[in-house]
C-alpha positions in Angstrom: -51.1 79.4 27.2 -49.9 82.4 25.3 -49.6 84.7 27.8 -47.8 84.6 31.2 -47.6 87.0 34.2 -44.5 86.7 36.7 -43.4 89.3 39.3 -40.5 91.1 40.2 -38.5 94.0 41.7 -37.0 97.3 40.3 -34.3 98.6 42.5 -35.0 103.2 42.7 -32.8 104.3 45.6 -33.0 101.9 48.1 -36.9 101.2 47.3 -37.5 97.8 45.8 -40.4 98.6 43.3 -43.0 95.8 42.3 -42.3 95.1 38.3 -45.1 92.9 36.6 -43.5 90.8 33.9 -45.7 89.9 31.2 -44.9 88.0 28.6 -46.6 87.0 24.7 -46.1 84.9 22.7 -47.8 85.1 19.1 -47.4 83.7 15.4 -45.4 85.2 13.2 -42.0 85.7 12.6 -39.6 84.9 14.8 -38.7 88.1 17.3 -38.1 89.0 20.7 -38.7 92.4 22.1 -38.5 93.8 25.5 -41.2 96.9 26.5 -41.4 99.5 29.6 -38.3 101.8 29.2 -35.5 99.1 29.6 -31.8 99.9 29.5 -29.5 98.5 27.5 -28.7 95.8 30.3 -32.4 94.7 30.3 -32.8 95.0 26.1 -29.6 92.5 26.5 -31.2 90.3 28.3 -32.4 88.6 25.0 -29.5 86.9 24.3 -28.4 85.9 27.6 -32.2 84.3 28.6 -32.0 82.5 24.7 -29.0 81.2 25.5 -29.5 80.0 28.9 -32.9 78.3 27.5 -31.0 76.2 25.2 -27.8 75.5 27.0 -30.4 73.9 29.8 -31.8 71.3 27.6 -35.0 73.4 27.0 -36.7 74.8 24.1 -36.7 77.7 22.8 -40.2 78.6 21.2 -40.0 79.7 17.5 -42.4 82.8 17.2 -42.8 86.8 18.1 -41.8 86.8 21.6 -42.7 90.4 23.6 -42.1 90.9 26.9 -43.6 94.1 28.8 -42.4 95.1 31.9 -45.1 97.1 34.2 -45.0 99.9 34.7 -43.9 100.8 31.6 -43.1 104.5 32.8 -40.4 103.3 35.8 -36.7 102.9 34.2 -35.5 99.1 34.4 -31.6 98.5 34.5 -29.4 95.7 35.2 -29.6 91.7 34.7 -32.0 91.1 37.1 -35.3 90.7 35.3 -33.3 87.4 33.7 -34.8 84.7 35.8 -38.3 86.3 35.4 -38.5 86.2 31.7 -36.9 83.1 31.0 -39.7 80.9 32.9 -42.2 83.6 31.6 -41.2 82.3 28.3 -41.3 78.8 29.1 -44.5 79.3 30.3 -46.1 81.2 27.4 -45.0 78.3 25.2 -46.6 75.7 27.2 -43.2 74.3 28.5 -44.1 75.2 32.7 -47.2 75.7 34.4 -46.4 78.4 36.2 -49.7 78.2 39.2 -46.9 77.4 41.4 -45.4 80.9 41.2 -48.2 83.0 41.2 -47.1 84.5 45.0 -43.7 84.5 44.1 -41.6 87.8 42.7 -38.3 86.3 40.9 -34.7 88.1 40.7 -31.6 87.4 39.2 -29.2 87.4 36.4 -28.9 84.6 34.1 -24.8 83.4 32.8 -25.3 81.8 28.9 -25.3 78.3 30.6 -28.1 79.2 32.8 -26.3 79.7 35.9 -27.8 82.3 38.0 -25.9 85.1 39.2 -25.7 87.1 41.9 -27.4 90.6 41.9 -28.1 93.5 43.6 -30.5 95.2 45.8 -31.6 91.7 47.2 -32.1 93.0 50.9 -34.4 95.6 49.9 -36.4 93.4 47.7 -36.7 90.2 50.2 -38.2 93.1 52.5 -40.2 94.5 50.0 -42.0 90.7 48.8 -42.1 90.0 52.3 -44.4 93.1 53.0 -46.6 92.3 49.9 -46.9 88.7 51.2 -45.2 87.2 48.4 -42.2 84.6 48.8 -39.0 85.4 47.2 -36.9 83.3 44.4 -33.6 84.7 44.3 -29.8 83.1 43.4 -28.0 81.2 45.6 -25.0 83.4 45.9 -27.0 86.1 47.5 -27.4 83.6 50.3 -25.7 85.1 52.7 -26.6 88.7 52.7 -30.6 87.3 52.2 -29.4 85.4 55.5 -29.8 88.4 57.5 -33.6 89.4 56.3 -36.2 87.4 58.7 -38.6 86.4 56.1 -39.0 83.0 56.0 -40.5 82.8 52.5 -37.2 83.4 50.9 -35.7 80.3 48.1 -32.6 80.5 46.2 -32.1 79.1 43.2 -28.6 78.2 41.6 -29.2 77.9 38.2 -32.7 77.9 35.4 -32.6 74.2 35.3 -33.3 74.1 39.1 -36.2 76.9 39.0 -37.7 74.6 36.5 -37.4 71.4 38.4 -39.1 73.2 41.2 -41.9 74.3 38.9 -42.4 71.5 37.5 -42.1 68.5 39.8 -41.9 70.2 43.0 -38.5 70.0 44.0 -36.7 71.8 46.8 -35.3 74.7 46.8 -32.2 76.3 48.7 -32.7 78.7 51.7 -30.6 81.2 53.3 -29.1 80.7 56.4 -30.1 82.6 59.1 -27.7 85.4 60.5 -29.3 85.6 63.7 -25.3 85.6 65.2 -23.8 88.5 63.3 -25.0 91.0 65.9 -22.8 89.5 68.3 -20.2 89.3 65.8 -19.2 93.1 66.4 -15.3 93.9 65.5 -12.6 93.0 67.5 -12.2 96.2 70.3 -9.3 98.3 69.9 -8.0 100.8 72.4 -6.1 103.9 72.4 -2.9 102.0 73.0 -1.5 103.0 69.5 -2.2 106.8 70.1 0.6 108.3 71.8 -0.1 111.2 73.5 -2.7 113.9 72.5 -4.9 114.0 74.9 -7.0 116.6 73.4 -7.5 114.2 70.5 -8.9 111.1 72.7 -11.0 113.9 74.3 -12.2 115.1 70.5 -13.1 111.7 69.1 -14.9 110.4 72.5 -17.3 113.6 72.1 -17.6 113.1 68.7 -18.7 109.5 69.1 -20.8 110.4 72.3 -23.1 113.1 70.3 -22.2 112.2 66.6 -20.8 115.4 66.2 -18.7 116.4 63.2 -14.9 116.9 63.5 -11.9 118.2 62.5 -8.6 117.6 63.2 -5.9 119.4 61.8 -2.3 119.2 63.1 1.5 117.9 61.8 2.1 114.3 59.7 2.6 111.7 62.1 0.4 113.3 65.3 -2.0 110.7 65.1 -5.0 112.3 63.0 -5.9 109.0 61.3 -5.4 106.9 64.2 -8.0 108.7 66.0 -10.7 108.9 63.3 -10.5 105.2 63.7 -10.9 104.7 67.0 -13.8 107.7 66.5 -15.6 104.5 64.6 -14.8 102.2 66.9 -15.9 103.5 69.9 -19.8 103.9 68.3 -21.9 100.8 69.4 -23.1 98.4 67.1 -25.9 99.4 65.1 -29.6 98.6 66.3 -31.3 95.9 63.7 -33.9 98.1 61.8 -31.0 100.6 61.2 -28.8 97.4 60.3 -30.8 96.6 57.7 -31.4 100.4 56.2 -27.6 99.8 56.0 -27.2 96.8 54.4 -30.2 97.7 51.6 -27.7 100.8 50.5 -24.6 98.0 50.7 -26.4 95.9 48.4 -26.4 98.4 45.5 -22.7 98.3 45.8 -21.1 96.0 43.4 -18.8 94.4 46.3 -21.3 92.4 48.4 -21.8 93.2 51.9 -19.4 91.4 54.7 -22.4 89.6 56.7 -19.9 89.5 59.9 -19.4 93.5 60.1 -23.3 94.3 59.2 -24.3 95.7 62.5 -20.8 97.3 62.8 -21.2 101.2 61.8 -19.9 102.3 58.2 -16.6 103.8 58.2 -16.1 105.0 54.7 -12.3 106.5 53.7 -12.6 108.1 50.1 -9.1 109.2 48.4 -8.8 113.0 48.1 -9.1 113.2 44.5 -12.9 111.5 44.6 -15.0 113.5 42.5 -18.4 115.2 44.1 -20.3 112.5 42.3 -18.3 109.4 43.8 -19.2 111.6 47.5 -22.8 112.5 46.9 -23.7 109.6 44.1 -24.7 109.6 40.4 -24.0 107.9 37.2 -25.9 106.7 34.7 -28.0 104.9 37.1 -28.2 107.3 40.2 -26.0 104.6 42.4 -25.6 105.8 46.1 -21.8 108.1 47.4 -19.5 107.9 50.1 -21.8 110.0 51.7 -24.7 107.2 51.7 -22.6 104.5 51.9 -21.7 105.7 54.9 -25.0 106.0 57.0 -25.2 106.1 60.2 -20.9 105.8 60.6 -18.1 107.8 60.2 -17.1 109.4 56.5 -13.4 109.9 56.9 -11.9 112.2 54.7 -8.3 112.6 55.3 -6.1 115.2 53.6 -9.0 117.2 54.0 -7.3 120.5 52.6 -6.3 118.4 49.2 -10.2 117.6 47.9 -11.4 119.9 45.6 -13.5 123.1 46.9 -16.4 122.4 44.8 -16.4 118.3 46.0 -16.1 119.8 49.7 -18.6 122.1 49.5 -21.2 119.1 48.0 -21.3 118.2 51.7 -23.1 120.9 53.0 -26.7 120.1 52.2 -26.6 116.6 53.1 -24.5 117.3 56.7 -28.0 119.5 57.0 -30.4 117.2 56.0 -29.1 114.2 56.9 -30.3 112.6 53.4 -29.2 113.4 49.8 -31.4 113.6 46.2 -29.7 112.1 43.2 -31.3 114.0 40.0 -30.6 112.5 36.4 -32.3 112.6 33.5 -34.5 109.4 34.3 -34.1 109.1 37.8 -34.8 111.4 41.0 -33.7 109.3 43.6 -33.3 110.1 47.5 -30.7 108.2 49.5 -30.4 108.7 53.5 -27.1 110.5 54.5 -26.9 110.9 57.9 -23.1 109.9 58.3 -20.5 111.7 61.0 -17.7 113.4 59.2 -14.4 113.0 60.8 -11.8 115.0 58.6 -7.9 115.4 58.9 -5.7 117.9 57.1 -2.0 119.4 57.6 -2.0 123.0 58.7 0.0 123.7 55.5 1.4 122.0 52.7 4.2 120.8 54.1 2.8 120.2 57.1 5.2 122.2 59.5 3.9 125.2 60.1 3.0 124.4 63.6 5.5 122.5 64.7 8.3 124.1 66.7 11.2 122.0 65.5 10.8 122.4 62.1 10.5 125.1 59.4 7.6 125.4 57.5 8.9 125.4 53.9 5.4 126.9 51.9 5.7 130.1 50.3 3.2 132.9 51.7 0.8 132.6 48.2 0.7 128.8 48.7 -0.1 128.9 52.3 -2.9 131.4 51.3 -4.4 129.2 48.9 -4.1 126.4 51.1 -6.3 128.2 54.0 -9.0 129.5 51.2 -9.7 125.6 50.4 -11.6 125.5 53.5 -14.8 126.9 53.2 -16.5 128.8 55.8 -19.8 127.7 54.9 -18.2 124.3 55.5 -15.8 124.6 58.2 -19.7 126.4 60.2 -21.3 122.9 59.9 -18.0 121.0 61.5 -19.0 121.1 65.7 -15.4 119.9 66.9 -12.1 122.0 65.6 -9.1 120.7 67.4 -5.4 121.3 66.4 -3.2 118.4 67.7 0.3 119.0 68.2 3.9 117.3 67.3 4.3 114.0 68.8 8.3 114.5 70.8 10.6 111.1 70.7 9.9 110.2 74.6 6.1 110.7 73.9 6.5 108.0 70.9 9.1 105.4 72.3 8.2 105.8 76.5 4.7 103.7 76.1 5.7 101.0 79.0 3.3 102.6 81.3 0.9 103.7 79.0 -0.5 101.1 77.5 -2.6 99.6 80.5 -4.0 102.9 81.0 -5.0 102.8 77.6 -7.0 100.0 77.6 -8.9 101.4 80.8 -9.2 104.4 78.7 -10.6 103.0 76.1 -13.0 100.6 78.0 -14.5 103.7 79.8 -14.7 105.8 76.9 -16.4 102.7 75.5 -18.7 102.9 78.4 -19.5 106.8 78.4 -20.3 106.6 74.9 -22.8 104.0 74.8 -24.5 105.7 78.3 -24.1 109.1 76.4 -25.8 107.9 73.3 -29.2 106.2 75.4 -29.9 108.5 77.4 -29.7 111.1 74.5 -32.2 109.0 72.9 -34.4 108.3 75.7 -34.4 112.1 76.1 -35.3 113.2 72.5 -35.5 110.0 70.8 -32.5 111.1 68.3 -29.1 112.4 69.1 -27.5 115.8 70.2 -26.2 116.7 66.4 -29.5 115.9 65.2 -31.2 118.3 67.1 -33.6 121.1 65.2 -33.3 124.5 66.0 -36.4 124.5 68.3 -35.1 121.1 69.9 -32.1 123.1 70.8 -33.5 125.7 72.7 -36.0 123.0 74.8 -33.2 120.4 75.5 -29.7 122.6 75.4 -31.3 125.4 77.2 -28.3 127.5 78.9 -29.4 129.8 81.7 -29.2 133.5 81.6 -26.4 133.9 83.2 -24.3 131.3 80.5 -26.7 133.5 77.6 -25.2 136.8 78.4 -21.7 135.1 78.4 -22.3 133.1 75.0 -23.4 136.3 73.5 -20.4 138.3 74.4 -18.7 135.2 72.7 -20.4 135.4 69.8 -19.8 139.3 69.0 -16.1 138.6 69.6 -15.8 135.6 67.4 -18.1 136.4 64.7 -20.6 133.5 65.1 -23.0 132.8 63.2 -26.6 131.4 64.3 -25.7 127.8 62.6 -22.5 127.9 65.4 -24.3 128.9 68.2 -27.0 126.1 67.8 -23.6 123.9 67.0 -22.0 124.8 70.5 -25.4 124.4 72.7 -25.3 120.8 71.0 -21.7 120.3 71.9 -22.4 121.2 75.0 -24.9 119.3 75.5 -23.2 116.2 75.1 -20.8 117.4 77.7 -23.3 117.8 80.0 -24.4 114.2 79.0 -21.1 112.7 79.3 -20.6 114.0 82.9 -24.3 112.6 83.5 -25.4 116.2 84.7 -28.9 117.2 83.6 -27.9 121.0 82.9 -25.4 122.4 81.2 -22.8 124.2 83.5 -20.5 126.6 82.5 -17.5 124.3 82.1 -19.3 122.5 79.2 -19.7 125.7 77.7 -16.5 126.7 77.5 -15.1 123.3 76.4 -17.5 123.4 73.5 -16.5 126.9 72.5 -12.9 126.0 72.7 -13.4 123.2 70.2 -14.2 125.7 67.6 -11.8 127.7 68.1 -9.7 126.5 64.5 -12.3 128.6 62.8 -10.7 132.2 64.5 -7.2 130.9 63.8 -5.0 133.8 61.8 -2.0 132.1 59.5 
């Protein structure tokens, strides 16, 4: 026949899209043209599907070769619409009868020798043929990610000379093993062992985990800021599998394939201060998901907070909101989840020894000053926990003999709080305290009129703002769920009004 009809998958955020691949193939003079708004990697795909053709033994049909891929008006980019021209081709010349694959959507990228490489977006596509009741035909190397996704109708395929030998005389096909273990597989536990002292910081980072609060930690080099946004990660339970697997569809757009044995492990994402707002919040030519994203559902670290760009800072304020982010470029409009916990750490100056009582701070008043204005309020109003940690002293470094077991108890308990904290905040409201709505707030975090009166009083002295106050009934909250109470007492309210108290700091 002259015409064929395969199916396949266009990757737009993390939805897979169904993509009908037709291809003709008439007299005339020899040509090959590809149809429905492909990129340049898809227009390539000529040469590299020609030259697999012939480099496996096959034949290439002489004649006008056009290829349309439906719907014309969706952008296509990338290699992997490789594996379904090539057979389309081979069966508009008569080469395959394609019956066989007429349930079956096709993806990946074809090397010049026919080799099939591996692609991305697989996770979101194996779910997406599974929902349409279609197997899958993907390459081999994706195997383990495609291991994960309980569809059973899932083949890989190493190179085009195998997909043929399948069409045509039946043979078998790889399939992924199944990852039913990796849930098990969480990371090796940590405790607080390596965080000397600061108390106030173990006490931080446990809240933050137990309501997936945002939090800042600002205090001298060396006090332990980073080492406690880690154990922050840590000490978040593994992820459930439905949010898993939201996870590992925005990993598979990333060109660095996802680490099967850490899937169910939260996302703890660590950009280098001078990432620009696009590498944070996505972009590019083809809309690709941030840090922000990329970080669903875990911790975004961002350390040297101070030192990132106002304008990249401030790029976080909408999504801390909304919990999910919209990528606009000139072909695409593309919406990416982006409910991450921020965890950020930042000197108090730039020498980092302003608040340190043995040594001098060196930064001139006007640097200082500009220092300070790099925090945003707008910003800073979104960030629940404010701590400043202090100096570590020599004894508090070296004397960790009798520390260490308690750290491990610690660390187990806080383990244990956490996860109690986070079910029964989910049982209650079916989401946690930090993602609350305003009317949620005043239902689940009411405060008595007593605790009112005294909040308000707060409030007029401190200059809150309405965002804040909905910010401290959350945090306190959590306090009240961490001490298993069902109201919140006045000690939780206080706490959580002390932990923002680095926004009414006066350098």
């Amino acid at each position: 026949m002259s015409l064929s009809v395969l199916f396949s998958r266009a990757m737009v955020g993390i939805d897979a899209r169904e993509v009908v691949v037709e291809t003709h193939l008439s007299n005339g003079l020899p040509g090959f043209a590809i149809v429905g708004m492909p990129e340049t990697a898809v227009r390539e795909s000529k040469e590299r599907v020609r030259s697999a053709i012939i480099n496996s033994g096959l034949k290439f049909p002489a004649g006008r070769i056009t290829v349309n891929l439906v719907p014309a008006d969706l952008p296509k980019a990338g290699g992997e619409y490789d594996l379904a021209i090539a057979p389309g081709i081979l069966g508009a010349s008569g080469q395959l009868e394609l019956e066989s694959l007429r349930h079956t959507e096709i993806l990946g990228e074809l090397a010049l020798d026919g080799e099939i490489r591996q692609v991305q977006g697989v996770i979101a596509a194996a779910l997406a043929a599974g929902s349409a009741s279609r197997c899958l035909i993907a390459p081999a190397s994706n195997g383990a990610e495609l291991g994960l996704v309980s569809h059973s109708g899932i083949q890989l395929a190493a190179s085009l000379l195998q997909l043929v030998d399948y069409v045509k005389n039946g043979a078998q096909l790889g399939f992924p093993r199944a990852q039913q273990g990796a849930q098990n597989r969480h990371r090796s536990t940590p405790s607080f062992q390596l965080v000397r002292g600061q108390p106030l910081g173990i006490r931080a980072v446990t809240i933050a985990a137990a309501g997936s609060h945002n939090l800042l930690m600002i205090g001298p080099p060396g006090c332990g800021k980073s080492m406690l946004a880690h154990n922050c990660a840590q000490l978040l339970p593994p992820l459930s599998e439905p949010d898993a697997m939201k996870v590992a569809c925005i990993r598979s757009l990333s060109p660095n394939a996802s680490d099967v044995a850490t899937l169910f492990d939260p996302p703890f994402r660590n950009p280098h201060h001078s990432a620009t707002s696009v590498a944070l919040t996505g972009g590019g030519n083809r809309a690709m998901p941030g840090e922000v994203s990329l970080a669903h559902l875990g911790v975004l670290f961002l350390d040297e907070f101070a030192e990132f760009k106002p304008g990249v800072l401030d790029s976080l304020r909408e999504p801390m909101e909304a919990g999910e982010i919209t990528v606009t470029r000139a072909n695409y409009r593309v919406k990416y989840p982006a409910r991450f916990q921020l965890v950020a750490a930042m000197n108090p100056c730039p020498c980092g020894y302003s608040s340190d009582p043995k040594r001098q701070c060196r930064c001139a008043p006007t640097r200082l000053q500009h220092y300070q204005r790099r925090r945003s309020g707008p910003l800073l109003d979104r960030i629940d926990l404010q701590v400043e940690l202090p100096a570590l002293s020599s004894a508090e470094l070296l004397d960790a003999s009798e520390e260490d077991y308690d750290a491990v108890a610690r660390w187990r308990q806080a383990q244990k709080q956490v996860k109690a904290c986070r079910l029964l905040q989910l049982e209650r409201g079916g989401k946690l305290n930090s993602d609350l709505r305003a009317e949620e707030v005043e239902t689940l975090c009411r405060l008595s009129h007593k605790q009112r009166r005294q909040l308000g009083k707060i409030m007029d002295e401190l200059g809150l703002s309405a965002r804040a106050l909905h910010r401290i009934q959350r945090v306190a909250r959590t306090l009240a769920d961490l001490d298993a109470q069902p109201d919140i007492r006045e000690a939780h309210l206080l706490e959580a009004i002390a932990m923002r108290r680095l926004q009414f700091l006066k350098r």
